[in-house]
N, C-alpha and C positions, 0 to 999 in steps of 0.2 A: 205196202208202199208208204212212205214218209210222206205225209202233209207237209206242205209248203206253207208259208207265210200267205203268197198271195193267193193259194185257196183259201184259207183261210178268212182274208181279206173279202173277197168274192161273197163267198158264202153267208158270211156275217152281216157285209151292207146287206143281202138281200133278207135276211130272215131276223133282223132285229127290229126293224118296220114291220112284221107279221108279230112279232112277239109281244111288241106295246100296244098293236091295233092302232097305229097313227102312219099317217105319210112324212116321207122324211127326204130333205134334199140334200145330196152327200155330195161332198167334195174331195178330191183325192188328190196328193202331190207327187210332183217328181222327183225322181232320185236325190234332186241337190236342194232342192226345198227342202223333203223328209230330213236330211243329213242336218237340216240348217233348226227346223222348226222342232223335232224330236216325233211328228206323230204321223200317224197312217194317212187319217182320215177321218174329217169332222163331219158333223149337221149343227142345226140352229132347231131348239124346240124350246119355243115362245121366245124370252127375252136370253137365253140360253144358250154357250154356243157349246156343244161338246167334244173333246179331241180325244183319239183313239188311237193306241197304240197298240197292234196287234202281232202276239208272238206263237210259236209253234217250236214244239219239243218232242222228239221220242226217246229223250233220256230218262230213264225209269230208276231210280236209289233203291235202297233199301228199305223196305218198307212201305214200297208202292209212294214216295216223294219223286214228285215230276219235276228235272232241274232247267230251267230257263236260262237264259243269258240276256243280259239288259245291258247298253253299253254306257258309260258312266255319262261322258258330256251330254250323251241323250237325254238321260233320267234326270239329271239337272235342268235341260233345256225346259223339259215335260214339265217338274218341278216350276222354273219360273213362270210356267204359262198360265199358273193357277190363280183361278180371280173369285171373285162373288159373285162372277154372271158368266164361269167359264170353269167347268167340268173337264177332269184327263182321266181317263185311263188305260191302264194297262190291261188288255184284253188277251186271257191266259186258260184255251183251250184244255178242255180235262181228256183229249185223246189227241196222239202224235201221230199214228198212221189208219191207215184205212181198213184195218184188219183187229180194231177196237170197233166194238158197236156205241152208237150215240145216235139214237132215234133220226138219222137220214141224215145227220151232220149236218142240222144245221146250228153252228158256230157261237150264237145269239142264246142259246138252251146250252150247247156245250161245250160253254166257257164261263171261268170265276171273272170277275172283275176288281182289279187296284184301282183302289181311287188312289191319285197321287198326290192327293192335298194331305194323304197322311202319314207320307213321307216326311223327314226333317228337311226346313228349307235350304242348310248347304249339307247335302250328303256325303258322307266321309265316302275317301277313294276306297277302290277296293284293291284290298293288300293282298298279296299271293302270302297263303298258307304257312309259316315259321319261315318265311323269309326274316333274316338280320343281316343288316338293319332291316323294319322293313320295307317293302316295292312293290309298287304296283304291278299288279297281274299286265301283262306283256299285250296281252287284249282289250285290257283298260275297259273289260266287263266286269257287273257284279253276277253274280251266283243269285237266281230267284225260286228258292223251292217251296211250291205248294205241295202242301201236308198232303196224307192219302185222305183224309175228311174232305178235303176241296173246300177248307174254311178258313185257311190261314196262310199265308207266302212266308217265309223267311230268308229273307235281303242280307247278301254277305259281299261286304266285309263293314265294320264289327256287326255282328249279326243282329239281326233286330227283329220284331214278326209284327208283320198289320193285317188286318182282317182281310179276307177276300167275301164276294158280293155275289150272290146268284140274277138272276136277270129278274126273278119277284122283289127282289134286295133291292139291286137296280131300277125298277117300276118306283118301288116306294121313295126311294130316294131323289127319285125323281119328279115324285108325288103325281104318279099314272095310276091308273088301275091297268092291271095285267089284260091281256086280251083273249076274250074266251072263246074256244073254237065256235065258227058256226058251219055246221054240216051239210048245211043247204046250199054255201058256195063253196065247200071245201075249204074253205079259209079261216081267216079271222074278220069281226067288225072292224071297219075304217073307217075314220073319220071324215065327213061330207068335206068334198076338195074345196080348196079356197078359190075364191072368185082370183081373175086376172091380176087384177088392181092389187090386191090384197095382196098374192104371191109378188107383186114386182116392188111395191113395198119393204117387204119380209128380207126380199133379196139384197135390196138394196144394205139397209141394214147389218144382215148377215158378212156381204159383201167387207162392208168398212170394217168389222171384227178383226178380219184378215190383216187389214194397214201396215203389222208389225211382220211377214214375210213377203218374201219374195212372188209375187203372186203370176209370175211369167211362164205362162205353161200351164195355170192350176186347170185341173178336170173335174167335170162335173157331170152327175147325173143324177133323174129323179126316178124315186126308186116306191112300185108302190103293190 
């Protein structure tokens, strides 16, 4: 069966909080926010706010190249949301259906991550293939294939390759220590919860990050 996005989605909030060994407060939007904002679903860790955009594919190339589809005014959107105290990425599962093994799926372990800060900041449209003149692909998506390594995405039209990130890649870049099982709760270490005060704080904060969408409808849960 094909993996959906919002499995995907699902799955991810819950096991990327297991994956860093930290608590994390996640925020999710609606269909017309997403359309407006470009991303899934963000959290805040420390001064940090991080956006996520989560995609799912069981398109397979040759050569074991998994191809995505990114829609162009998104990946712009994503693009300009990039700051020095605000992380995006593109969250870019390494299996499409359910009949790939990947250690219990979960999503956080088995997916590359685009950072979108290393996109060019006005992204050229994506041309449909020897069209002349050229024109934009009628879907006004680009093409996103990660290699069969799971180390690098190549974004068409004109083509170009940026690294992709594993979630220890992620860890670091995030300057975490990865989180190491403990088998006495079956889990991972977490971090001692925040006092009240602290979390309403935090939120508040977090909250104002938001300012630049629409925030009518936003969802929220804590995820731990």
């Amino acid at each position: 069966m094909r993996i959906a996005e919002k499995t995907v989605e699902l799955n991810f909030c819950m096991g990327l909080p297991q994956a860093l060994g930290i608590n994390l407060f996640w925020f999710g939007l609606t269909q017309k926010q997403e359309a407006k904002a470009g991303f899934d679903a963000c959290t805040r860790l420390g001064a940090t706010l991080l956006l996520f955009q989560l995609k799912s594919s069981n398109e397979l190339l040759n050569g074991g190249v998994r191809r995505f589809k990114a829609e162009h005014n998104q990946m712009q959107a994503l693009r300009d949301r990039v700051k020095s105290n605000r992380k995006v990425f593109y969250v870019l599962p390494i299996v499409g259906t359910t009949l790939e093994p990947c250690g219990g799926f979960c999503f956080s372990n088995c997916s590359r991550y685009l950072d979108v800060s290393k996109l060019p900041v006005a992204i050229p449209q994506p041309i449909a293939k020897g069209s002349k003149p050229p024109t934009v692909r009628k879907n006004n998506c680009h093409y996103v294939d990660m290699s069969a390594t799971l180390t690098t995405a190549t974004i068409h039209s004109d083509p170009f390759e940026v690294a992709l990130l594993s979630v220890e890649d992620l860890a670091k870049e995030l300057k975490l220590p990865i989180a190491e099982a403990d088998t006495r709760r079956g889990g991972v270490h977490h971090n001692e919860p925040l006092s009240e005060a602290t979390d309403l704080d935090e939120f508040r904060e977090f909250w104002s990050e938001l300012s630049g969408v629409d925030r009518t409808g936003l969802l929220g849960a804590y995820v731990v």
